[in-house]
N, C-alpha and C positions, 0 to 999 in steps of 0.2 A: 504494500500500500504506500511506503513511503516512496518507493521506486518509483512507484506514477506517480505522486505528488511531484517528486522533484523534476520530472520530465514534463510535467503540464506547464511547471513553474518556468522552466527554462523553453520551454516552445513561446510561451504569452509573452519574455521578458524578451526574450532575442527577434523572435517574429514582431512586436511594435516596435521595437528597437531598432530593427531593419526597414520598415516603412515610413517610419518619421522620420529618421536619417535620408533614406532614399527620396523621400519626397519632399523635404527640404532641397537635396540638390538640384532633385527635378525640376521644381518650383520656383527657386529663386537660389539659384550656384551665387551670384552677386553676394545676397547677403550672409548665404551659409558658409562661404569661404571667408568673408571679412571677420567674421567671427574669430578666425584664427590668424587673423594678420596678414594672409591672401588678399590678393589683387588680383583680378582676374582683366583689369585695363583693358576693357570692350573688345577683346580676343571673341570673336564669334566662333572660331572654330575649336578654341578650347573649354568655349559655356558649351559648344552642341557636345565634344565629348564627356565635359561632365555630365550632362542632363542623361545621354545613353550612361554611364553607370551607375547614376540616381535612379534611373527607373531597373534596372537589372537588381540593383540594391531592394527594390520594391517588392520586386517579384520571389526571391529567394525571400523576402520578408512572407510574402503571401503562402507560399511554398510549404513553410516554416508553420505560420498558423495552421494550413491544412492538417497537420495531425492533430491538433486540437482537437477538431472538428469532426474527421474519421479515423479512426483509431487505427486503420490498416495502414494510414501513412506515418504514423507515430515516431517509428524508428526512423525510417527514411528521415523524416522529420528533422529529426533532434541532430541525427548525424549531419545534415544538411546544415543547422547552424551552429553546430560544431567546429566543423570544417569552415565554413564562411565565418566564423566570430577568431578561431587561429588562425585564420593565414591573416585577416587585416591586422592583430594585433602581433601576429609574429612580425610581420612584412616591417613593420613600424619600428619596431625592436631593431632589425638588421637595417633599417635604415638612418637609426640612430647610432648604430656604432659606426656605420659608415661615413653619413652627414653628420656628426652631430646633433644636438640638441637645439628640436624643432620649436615651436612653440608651446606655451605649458599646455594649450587647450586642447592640442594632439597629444602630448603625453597622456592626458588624464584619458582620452580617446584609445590610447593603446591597454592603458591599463581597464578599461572598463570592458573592449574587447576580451583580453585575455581574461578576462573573470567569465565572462558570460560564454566564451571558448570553453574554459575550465569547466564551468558546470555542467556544459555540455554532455563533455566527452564523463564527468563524474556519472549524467546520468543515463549514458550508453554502459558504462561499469556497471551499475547496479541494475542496468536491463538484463544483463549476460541470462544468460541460462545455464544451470553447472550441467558439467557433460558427461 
């Protein structure tokens, strides 16, 4: 029982987590990158590439709720923002030792990543099945 809690918990928190992120970029790239000290300096072609990963963001968001919703997607589900919650906040990581230190408001963005990554995959662990 705890096992689905903790997998519902982490579908609801990473699946709005991914739509509201995602459609903020979607929406308004302008003012969701100033937030972190981005310029996006009327770059048309790099608001259209952000907006296409703001809505891909979306979708893996949507993706994500779906096991909420039916159960048979659950695992896919969870593994789904697993995966999509560690690679953003790993990617961040290696691009910190590489670049340096980015702005705090992606710091706290990689860390919040990798927590909700972490849960993730805690509650693919406690899906397991003993064999």
């Amino acid at each position: 029982m705890k096992a689905m809690l903790l997998q519902k918990a982490v579908l609801l928190m990473a699946g709005a987590t991914a739509i509201f992120i995602g459609g903020s970029i979607l929406l308004s790239p302008d003012a969701f990158y100033a937030a972190y000290g981005i310029s996006l300096a009327d770059d048309v072609s790099l608001a259209n590439e952000l907006r296409a990963s703001g809505g891909s963001v979306i979708m893996l968001g949507l993706l994500t709720l779906a096991g909420l919703v039916f159960s048979r997607f659950a695992l896919a589900s969870t593994l789904l923002a697993a995966a999509m919650f560690m690679a953003y906040g790993a990617s961040r990581l290696v691009s910190l030792g590489l670049d340096g230190q980015p702005d705090t408001g992606l710091v706290t963005a990689m860390i919040a990543e990798l927590v909700i990554g972490l849960a993730g995959l805690a509650a693919l662990i406690t899906q397991r099945k003993p064999a």
